[in-house]
Kinemage of the C-alpha trace (Angstrom):
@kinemage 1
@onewidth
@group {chain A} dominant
@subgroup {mainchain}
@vectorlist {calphas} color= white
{ca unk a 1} P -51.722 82.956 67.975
{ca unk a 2} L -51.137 86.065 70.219
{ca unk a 3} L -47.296 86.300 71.257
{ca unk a 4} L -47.953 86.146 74.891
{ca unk a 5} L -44.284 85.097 75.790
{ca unk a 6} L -41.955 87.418 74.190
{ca unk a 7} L -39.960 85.822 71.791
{ca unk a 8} L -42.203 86.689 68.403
{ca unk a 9} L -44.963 84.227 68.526
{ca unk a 10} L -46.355 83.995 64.956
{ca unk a 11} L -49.916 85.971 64.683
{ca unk a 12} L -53.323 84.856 63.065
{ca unk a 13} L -55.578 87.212 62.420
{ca unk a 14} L -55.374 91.198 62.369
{ca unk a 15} L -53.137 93.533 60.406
{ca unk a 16} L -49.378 93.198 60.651
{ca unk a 17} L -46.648 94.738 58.714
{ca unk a 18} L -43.036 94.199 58.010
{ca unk a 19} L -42.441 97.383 59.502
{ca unk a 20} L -44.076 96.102 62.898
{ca unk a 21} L -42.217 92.840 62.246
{ca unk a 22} L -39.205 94.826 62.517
{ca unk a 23} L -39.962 96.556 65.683
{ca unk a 24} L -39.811 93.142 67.555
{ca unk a 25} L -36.931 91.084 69.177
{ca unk a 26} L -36.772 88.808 65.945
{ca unk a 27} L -36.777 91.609 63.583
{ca unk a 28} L -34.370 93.768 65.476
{ca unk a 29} L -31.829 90.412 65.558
{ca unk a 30} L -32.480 90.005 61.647
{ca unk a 31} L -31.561 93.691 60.801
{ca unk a 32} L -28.832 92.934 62.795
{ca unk a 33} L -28.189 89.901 60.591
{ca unk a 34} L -28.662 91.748 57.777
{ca unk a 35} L -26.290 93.995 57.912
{ca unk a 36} L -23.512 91.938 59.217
{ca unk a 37} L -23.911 89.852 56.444
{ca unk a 38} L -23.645 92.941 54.177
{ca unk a 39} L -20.631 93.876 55.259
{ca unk a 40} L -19.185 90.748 55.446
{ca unk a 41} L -19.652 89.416 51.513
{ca unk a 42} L -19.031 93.153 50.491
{ca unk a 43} L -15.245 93.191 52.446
{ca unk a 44} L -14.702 89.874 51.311
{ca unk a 45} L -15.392 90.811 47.562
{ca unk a 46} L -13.613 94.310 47.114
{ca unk a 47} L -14.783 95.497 43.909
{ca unk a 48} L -13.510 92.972 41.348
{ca unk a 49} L -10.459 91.683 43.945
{ca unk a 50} L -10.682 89.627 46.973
{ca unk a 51} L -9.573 90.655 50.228
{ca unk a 52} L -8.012 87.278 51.279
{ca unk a 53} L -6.640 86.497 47.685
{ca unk a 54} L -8.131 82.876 48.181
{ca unk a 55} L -10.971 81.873 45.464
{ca unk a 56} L -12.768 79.086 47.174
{ca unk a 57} L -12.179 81.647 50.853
{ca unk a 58} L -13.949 84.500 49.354
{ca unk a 59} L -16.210 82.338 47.678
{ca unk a 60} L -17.466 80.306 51.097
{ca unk a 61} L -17.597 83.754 52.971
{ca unk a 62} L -20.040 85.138 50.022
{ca unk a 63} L -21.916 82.393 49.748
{ca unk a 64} L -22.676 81.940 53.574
{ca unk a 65} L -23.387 86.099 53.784
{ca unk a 66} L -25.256 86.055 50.929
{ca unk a 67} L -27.932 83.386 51.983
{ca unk a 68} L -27.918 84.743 55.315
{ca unk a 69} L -29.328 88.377 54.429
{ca unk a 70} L -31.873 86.261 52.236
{ca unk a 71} L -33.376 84.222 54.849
{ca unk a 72} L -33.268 86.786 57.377
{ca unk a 73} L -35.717 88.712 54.306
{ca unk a 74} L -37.735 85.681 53.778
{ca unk a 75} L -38.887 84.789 57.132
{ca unk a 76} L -39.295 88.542 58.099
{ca unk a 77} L -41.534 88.909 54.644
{ca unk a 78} L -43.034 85.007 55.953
{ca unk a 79} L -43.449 86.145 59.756
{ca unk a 80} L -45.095 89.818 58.379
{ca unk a 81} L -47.665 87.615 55.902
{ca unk a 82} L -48.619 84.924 59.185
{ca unk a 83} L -51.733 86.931 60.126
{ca unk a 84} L -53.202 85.605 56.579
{ca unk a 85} L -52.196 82.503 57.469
{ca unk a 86} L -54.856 80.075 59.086
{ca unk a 87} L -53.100 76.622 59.502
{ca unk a 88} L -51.012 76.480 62.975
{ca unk a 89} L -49.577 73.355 61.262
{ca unk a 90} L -47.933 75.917 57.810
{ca unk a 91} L -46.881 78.256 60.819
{ca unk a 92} L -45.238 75.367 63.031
{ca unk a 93} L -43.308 74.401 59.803
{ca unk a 94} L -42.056 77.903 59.156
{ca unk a 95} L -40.647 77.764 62.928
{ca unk a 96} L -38.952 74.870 62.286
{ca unk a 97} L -37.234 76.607 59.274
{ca unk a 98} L -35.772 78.722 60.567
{ca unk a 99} L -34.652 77.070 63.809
{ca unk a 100} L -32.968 74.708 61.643
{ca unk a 101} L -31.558 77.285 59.467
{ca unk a 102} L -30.642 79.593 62.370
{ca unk a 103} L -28.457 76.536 63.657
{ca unk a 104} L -26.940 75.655 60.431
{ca unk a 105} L -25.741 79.355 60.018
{ca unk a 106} L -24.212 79.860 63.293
{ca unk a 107} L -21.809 76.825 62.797
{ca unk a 108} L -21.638 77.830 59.275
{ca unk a 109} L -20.633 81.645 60.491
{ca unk a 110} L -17.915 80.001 63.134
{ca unk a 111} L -16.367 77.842 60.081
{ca unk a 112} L -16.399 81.259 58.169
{ca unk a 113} L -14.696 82.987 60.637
{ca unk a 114} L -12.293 80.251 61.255
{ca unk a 115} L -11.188 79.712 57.589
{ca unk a 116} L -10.966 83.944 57.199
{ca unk a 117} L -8.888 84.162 60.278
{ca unk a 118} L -6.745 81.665 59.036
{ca unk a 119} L -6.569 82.297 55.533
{ca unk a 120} L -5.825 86.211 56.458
{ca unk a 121} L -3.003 85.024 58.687
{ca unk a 122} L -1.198 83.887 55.498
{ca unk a 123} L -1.273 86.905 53.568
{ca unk a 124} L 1.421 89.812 53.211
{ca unk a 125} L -1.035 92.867 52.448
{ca unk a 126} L -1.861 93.221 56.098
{ca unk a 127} L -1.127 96.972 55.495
{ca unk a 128} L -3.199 97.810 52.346
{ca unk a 129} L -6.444 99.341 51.819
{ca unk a 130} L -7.335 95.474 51.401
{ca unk a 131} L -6.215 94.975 54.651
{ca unk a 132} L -9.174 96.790 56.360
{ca unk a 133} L -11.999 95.509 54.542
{ca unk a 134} L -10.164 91.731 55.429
{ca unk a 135} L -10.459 92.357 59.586
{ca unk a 136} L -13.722 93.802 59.225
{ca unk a 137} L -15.005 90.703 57.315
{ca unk a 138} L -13.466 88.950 59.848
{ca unk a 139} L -14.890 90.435 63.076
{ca unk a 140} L -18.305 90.738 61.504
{ca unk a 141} L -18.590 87.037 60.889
{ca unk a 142} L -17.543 86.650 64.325
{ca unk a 143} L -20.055 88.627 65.908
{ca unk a 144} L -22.387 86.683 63.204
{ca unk a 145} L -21.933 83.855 65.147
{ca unk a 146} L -23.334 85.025 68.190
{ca unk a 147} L -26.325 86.878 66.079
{ca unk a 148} L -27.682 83.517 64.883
{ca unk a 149} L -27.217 81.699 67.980
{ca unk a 150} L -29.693 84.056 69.460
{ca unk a 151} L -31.573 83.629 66.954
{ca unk a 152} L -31.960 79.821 67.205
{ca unk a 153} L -32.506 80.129 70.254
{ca unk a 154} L -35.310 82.704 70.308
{ca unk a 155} L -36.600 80.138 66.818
{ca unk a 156} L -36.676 77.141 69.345
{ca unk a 157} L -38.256 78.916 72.322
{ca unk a 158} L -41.001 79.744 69.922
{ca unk a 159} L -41.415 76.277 68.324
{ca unk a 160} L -41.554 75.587 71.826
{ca unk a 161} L -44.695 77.845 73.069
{ca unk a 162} L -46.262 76.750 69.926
{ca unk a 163} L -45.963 73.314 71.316
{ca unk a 164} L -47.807 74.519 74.452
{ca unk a 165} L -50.183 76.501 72.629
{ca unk a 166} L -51.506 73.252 70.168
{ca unk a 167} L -51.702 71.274 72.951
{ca unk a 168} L -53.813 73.828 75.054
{ca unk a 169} L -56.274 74.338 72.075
{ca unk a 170} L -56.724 71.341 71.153
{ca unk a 171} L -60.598 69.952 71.031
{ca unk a 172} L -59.846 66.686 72.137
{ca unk a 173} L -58.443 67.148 75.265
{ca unk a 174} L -61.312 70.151 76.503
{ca unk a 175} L -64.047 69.812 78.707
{ca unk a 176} L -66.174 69.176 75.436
{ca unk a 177} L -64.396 65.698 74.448
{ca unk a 178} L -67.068 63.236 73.468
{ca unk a 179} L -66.967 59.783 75.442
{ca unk a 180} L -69.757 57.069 76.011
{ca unk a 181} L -72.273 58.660 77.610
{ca unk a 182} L -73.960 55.334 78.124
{ca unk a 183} L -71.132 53.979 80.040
{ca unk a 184} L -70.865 57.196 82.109
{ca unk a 185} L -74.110 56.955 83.318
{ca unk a 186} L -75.317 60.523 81.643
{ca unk a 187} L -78.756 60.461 81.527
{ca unk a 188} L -78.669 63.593 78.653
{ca unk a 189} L -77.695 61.083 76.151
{ca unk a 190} L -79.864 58.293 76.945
{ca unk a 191} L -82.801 57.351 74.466
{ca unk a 192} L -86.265 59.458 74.851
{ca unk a 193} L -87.982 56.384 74.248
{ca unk a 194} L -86.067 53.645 76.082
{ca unk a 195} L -88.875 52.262 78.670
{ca unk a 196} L -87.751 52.113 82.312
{ca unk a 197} L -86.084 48.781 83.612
{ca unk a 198} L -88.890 48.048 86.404
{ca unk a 199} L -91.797 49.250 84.198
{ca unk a 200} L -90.847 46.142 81.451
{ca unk a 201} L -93.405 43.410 83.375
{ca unk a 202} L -96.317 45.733 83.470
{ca unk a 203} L -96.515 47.034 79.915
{ca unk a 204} L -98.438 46.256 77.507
{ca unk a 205} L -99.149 48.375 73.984
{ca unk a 206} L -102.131 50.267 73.944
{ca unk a 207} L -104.939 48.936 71.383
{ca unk a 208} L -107.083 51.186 69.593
């Protein structure tokens, strides 16, 4: 499928890279991703101590930046492999993945930032070298937020022309449908040997 509408359509056929992958709107928003996410579970985790002195805090904010940079690697790896792919349907599904995952993120990065925010608010080392690395965990999962709701939205915009596109191509519904012939009155698909209505009286097999 050609991207005709600008949001990263998913290609068949023809070279494609990650590198061109990464030249496009959905690659430009996962680099993005990326490297929010990097310096969000690397402020949170300090070297062996955590920013927000909070196990199951640091924890959460790892485990939600740590996923993130790994699906924003797998579909770019998924969408840069899609010219080898030949099934619409295995392309469809991979839309949906990340659509889905693209929403679950950006409420998961807004309970992040909430339960940083407020977990930061608590502590008394708001003036240590701990204290940076905690805001900038903080403001990076917030602009996470905004980072994966774009990119939901782009997700479902394509799931969307995809839509369109299987609907357009599809066989059944082209000027090349089959139907009864017979009942349509085309006389292409009528039998070379049926004998005319009005000639039935008058005929009579030929004896040799």
């Amino acid at each position: 499928m050609e991207d005709q509408s600008g949001v990263g359509l998913l290609r068949t056929g023809g070279a494609l890279d990650v590198l061109d992958v990464l030249k496009r709107p959905f690659g430009v928003l996962r680099v993005v991703a990326w490297v929010f996410a990097i310096v969000v579970f690397a402020c949170i985790s300090n070297g062996a101590r955590c920013a927000f002195g909070n196990d199951s805090t640091c924890s959460f904010g790892v485990v939600v930046g740590v996923f993130a940079f790994l699906a924003a690697m797998a579909f770019t790896v998924l969408e840069a492999w899609s010219p080898h792919m030949t099934s619409l349907h295995t392309q469809k599904n991979i839309m949906f993945a990340e659509l889905l995952f693209s929403g679950i993120w950006t409420f998961l990065w807004f309970i992040c930032f909430c339960v940083l925010t407020d977990n930061w608010r608590r502590q008394d080392q708001k003036y240590s070298y701990l204290g940076d690395c905690a805001r900038a965990a903080i403001i990076f999962s917030f602009f996470s937020i905004f980072v994966w709701a774009l990119l939901a939205f782009k997700a479902f915009k394509r799931y969307q022309t995809s839509n369109s596109y299987e609907s357009y191509s599809d066989p059944n519904s082209g000027p090349y449908s089959t139907g009864n012939a017979t009942e349509s009155g085309d006389a292409f698909h009528s039998s070379p040997f049926s004998v005319p209505a009005g000639a039935q009286e008058g005929y009579h097999i030929p004896s040799y």
